[in-house]
N, C-alpha and C positions, 0 to 999 in steps of 0.2 A: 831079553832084559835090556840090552843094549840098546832097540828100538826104544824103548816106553821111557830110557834118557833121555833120547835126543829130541824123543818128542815133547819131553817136560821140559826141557830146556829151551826149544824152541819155543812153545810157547809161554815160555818164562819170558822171554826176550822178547817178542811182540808183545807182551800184555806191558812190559816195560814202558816200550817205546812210543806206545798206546795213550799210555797214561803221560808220560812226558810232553807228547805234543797235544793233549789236554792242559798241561800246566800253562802251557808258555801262552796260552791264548789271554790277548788283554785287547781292552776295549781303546781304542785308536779316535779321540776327539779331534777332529775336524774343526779348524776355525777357519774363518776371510782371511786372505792373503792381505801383508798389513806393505806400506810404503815406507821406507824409513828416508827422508831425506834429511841430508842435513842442513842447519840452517845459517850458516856463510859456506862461499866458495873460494877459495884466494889462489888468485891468478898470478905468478910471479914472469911479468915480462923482462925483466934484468938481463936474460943472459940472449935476448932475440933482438934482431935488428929490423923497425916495422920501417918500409918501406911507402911511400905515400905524396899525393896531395890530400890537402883540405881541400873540401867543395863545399860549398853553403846549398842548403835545401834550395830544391827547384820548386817554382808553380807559383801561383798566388796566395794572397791571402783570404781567409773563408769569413763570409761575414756573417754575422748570428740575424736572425731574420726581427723585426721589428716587435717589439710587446703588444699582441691586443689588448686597446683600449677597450673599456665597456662603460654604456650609462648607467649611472646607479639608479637602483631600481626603490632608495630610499628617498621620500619628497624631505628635502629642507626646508624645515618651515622657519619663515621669515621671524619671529617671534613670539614670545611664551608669556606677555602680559595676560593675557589672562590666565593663566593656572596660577600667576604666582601671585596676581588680586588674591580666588580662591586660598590659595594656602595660607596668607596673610590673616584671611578672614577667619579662619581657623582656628587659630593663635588666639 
């Protein structure tokens, strides 16, 4: 009799814990890993002593290369007397 306790009981106890780690299962969403930065940084030199020269930039200076020119590819025409006879006539 004492058997067919402990065996109920044991398997009371695994069907328990059975079901328990059924429960706990939950669905885990996965997103991109995001950046947080912030947007000022404030540096406080107050309490440091900066040590130094000034040097002025070395090297030369860079010169932006020339604009091409191009011919235009529209004719100017030297003038419009006659269309404006035509539209005259018009009138």
């Amino acid at each position: 009799m004492t058997r067919h306790l402990v065996a109920a009981l044991v398997l009371a106890g695994t069907t328990a814990i059975a079901g328990a780690a059924f429960a706990q299962t939950e669905t885990v969403v996965q997103e991109p890993d995001r950046v947080v930065v912030q947007s000022t940084t404030i540096i406080d030199f107050s309490a440091v002593d900066i040590e130094g020269t000034i040097s002025e930039a070395g090297g030369g200076y860079v010169l932006a290369p020339p604009r091409a020119s191009f011919a235009s590819m529209i004719p100017v025409r030297g003038n419009f007397v006659p269309e404006l006879e035509r539209s005259v006539e018009d009138l």
